[in-house]
N, C-alpha and C positions, 0 to 999 in steps of 0.2 A: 679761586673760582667761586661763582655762587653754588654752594648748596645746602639745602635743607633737612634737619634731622629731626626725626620721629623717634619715639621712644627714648626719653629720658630716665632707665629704671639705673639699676646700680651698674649695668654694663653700658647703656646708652649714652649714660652722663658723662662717663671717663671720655666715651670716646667723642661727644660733641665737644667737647673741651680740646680737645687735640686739633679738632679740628681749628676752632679757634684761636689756639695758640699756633698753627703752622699758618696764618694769616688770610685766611678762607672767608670769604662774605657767608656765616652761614645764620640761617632762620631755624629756630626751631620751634616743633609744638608738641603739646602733651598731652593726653586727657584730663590730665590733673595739671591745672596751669600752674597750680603750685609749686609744682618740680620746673617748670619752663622760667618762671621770675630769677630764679639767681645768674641763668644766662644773662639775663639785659645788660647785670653790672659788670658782663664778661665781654664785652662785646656783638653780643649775640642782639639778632631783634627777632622778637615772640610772634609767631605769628596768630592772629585769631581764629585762624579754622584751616582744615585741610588744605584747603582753597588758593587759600592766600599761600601758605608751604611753598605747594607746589610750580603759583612761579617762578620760585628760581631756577626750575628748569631741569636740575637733577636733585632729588629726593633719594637717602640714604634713609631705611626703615631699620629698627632695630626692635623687636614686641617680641612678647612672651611668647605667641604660639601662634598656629591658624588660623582660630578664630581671631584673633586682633588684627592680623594681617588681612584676613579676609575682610574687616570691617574698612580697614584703612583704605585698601584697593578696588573695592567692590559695591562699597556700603555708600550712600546717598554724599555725595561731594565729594569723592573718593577722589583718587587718584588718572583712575581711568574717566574719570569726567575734566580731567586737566588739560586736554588736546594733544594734538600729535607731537614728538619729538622729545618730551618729555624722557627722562632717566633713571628707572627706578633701579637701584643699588641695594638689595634684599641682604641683611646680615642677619637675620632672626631663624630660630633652626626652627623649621616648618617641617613638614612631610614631602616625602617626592612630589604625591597626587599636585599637593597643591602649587609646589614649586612648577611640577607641568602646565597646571590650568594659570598661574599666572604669565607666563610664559609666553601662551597662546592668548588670553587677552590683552597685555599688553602689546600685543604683534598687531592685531586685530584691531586696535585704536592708533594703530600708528604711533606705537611708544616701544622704548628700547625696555629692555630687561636684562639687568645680570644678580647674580647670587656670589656673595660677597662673603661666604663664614669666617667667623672668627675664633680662634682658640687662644684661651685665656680668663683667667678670673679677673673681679673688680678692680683689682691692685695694679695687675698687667694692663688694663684698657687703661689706667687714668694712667698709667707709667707712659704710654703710648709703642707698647712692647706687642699688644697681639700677634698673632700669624693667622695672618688672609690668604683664604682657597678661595678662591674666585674662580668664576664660570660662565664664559658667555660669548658674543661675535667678540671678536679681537680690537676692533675698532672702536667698543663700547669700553673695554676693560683697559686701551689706552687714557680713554678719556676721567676715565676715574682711579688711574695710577697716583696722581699725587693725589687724593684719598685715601687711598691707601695704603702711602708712607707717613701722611699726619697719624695713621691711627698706628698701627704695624711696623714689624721689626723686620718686617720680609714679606714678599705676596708669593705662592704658590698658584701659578697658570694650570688648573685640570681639565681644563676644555671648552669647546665652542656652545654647548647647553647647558644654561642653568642649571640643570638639575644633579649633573656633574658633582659640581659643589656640596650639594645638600647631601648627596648620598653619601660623601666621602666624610662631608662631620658628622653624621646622623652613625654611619663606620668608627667614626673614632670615637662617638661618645659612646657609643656601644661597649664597646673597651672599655670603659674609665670604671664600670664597677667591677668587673671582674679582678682588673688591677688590683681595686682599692682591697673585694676579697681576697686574693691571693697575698699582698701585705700584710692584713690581717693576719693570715693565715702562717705566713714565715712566722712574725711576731711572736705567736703563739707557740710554735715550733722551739725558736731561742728561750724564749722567755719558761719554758722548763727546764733550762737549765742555767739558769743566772742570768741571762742577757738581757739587757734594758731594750725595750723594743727602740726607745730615741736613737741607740746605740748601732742597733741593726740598721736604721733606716740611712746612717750616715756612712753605717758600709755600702752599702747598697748604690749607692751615690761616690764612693770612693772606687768601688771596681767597676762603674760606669756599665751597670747592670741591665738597664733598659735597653741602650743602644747595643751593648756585646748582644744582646741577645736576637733584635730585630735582624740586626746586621749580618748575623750568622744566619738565621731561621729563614727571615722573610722572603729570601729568595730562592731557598730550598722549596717552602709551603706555595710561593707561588709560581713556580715553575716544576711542582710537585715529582721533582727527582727524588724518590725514596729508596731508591736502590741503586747502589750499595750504599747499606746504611753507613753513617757516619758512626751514632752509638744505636743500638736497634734497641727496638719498642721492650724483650722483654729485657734488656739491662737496665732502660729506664724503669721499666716498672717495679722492678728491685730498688729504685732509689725512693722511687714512689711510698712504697711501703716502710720502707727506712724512716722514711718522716712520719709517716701514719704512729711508726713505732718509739720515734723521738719525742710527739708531742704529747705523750702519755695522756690525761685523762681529756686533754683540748681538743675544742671540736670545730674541725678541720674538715665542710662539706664541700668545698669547690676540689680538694684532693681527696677527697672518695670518690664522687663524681669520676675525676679523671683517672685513679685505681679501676673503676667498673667498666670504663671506656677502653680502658689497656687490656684488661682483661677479654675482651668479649674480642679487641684485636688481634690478640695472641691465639684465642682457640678457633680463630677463622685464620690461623695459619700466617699471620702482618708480625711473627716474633722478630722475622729476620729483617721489616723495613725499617726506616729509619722512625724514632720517636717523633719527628714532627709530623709523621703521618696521621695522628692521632685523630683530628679532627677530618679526617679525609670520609 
């Protein structure tokens, strides 16, 4: 199908690639036309401004943030000046506000809109492995399904509004440092006592730690049955401090943190719910 891509940065480029390799008529453009020239010899043709992009008809954006987004959609030859019927495919993790306000004026020009995220580094978009959350009328996210197996290894359907989408990566990437602290943090924990943290991290990935633990937790936390605890808050917090007491002199904030948070659950009487009430 025709479409055209925007944003060529280290995530944009894997995936206009993808697109072109799964046989797609697509155009793209760039601020920096620089980054747009190695498409031509890919089969790609460059477009010279917005303008021209957008008549292929559906426009996949991919930009660093709001502002960029906002300039592409709003800004003087923008998108919303392309006429009715037009496709905007938003993969760029913006904010809800403006995932709403684009929402409502592409509705208003008589243009569709859906939100497309992508989870994945440089490596996974050129591999053409993302996972796409998409969000939008049903009829639009038909229409942009084989897009979304050129780029991705699976689409994730979260619902009929864009904004769906956006909350749910802006959700997951919320997570990604805590993870990366709480890794840290184990690391630190082994690694006083001999253990190579490369070593820990390939346990960790051997006893399929992420998933045991979603899989148990996430449905407890969000159907918040804490009672009858499964292990209560204060035997966790005995293991809590176990590690406080294993890392000897390493400094372990995101588990103080959660020792302080036990703590203050337990003398409001939470000894007997379940430890994943913690955050409640």
């Amino acid at each position: 199908m025709d479409v055209a891509f925007i944003g060529l940065g280290q995530m944009g480029s894997g995936m206009a690639d993808n697109l072109v390799a799964a046989g797609h008529q697509v155009t793209v453009w760039n601020r920096d036309r620089a980054k747009a020239e190695p498409f031509a010899a890919r089969g790609a043709t460059i477009a010279a401004d917005l303008a021209a992009a957008a008549r292929a008809g559906t426009v996949m954006t991919m930009l660093a943030g709001d502002a960029a987004v906002e300039a592409v959609v709003f800004g003087e030859g923008g998108l919303l000046a392309a006429g009715p019927d037009l496709l905007h495919i938003s993969c760029s993790t913006v904010s809800v506000d403006l995932t709403e306000r684009l929402a409502v004026a592409h509705a208003a020009a008589g243009q569709r809109f859906v939100s497309a995220q992508v989870l994945g580094r440089p490596d996974v978009a050129a591999a053409g492995k993302l996972s796409v959350i998409a969000a939008g009328a049903a009829e639009d996210l038909d229409i942009a399904q084989p897009l979304f197996d050129a780029i991705g290894a699976g689409t994730q359907r979260v619902g009929d509004r864009p904004v769906m989408a956006a909350a749910v990566k802006i959700a997951l990437n919320a997570g990604i440092p805590a993870i990366m602290q709480m890794l840290t943090e184990q690391f630190r924990i082994v690694a006083a006592h001999g253990i190579a943290a490369d070593r820990m991290a390939a346990l960790l990935l051997n006893v399929n730690y992420g998933n045991r633990l979603i899989g148990s937790y996430g449905p407890i936390i969000a159907g918040k049955r804490f009672e009858p605890a499964g292990f209560p808050m204060r035997l966790g917090r005995k293991d809590v401090g176990l590690a406080l007491a294993a890392a000897g002199d390493a400094d372990l904030p995101l588990t103080e943190l959660i020792a302080s948070r036990m703590d203050a659950i337990i003398a409001a009487d939470g000894g007997e719910q379940d430890w994943s009430a913690i955050g409640q």
